[in-house]
N, C-alpha and C positions, 0 to 999 in steps of 0.2 A: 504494500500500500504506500511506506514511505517513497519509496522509487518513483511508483509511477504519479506521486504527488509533485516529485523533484523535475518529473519529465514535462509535464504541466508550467513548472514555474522560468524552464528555459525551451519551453514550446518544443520540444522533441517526440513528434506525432511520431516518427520510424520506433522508439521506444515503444511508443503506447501502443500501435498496434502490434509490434514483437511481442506484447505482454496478454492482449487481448484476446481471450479465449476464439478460435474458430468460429463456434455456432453463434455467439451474438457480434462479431466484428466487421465495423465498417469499411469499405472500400476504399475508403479515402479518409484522410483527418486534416484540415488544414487548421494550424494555429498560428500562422504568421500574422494574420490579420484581425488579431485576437485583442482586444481592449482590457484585456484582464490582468488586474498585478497582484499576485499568489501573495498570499501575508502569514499564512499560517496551517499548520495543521493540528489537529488533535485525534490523536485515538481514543474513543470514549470505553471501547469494547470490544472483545475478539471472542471466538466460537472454533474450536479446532483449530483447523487450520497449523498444524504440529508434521511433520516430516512423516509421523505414520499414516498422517489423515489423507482424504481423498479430495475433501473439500474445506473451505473454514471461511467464514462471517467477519466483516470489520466495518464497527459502527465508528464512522467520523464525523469530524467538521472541519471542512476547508472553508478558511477566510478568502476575502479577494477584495478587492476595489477596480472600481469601474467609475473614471472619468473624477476619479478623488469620492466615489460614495459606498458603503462599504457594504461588502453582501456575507452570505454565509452561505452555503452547500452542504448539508447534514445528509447521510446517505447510510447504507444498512448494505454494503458490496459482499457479494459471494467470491468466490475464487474456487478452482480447482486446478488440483494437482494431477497433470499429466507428465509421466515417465522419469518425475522429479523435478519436474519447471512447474509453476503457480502461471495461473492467466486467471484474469479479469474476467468474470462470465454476466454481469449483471447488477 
């Protein structure tokens, strides 16, 4: 989760869709022209997500400001683990 929050904050979509699970991954990601400046992360919560599991749960909150006004993005992300890499499913 930290990572692809990091990937976000220096706009590195070839990151984010490397990490982005197959069945829900977009074709395309552009962030170049993205109004967004990253300010923060928190992890509120996790759910597996351990080297034996299959899959695991991580509740955040990413901060951001747009245009100097300031937002939040609270979210409840799934992950799973194929063949020992994690991607982003949802």
């Amino acid at each position: 989760m930290r990572s692809r929050y990091c990937a976000y904050v220096f706009n590195n979509s070839e990151y984010l869709l490397t990490t982005w699970h197959p069945k829900t991954r977009p074709t395309s990601l552009n962030l170049k022209d993205s109004p967004s400046h990253w300010t923060g992360l928190k992890i509120k919560a996790t759910q597996l997500g351990q080297k034996n599991h299959s899959t695991g749960m991580v509740h955040f909150i990413a901060r951001y400001k747009i245009n100097g006004k300031a937002h939040k993005l609270e979210e409840h992300s799934k992950f799973e683990q194929i063949n020992g890499q994690w991607f982003y499913l949802g």
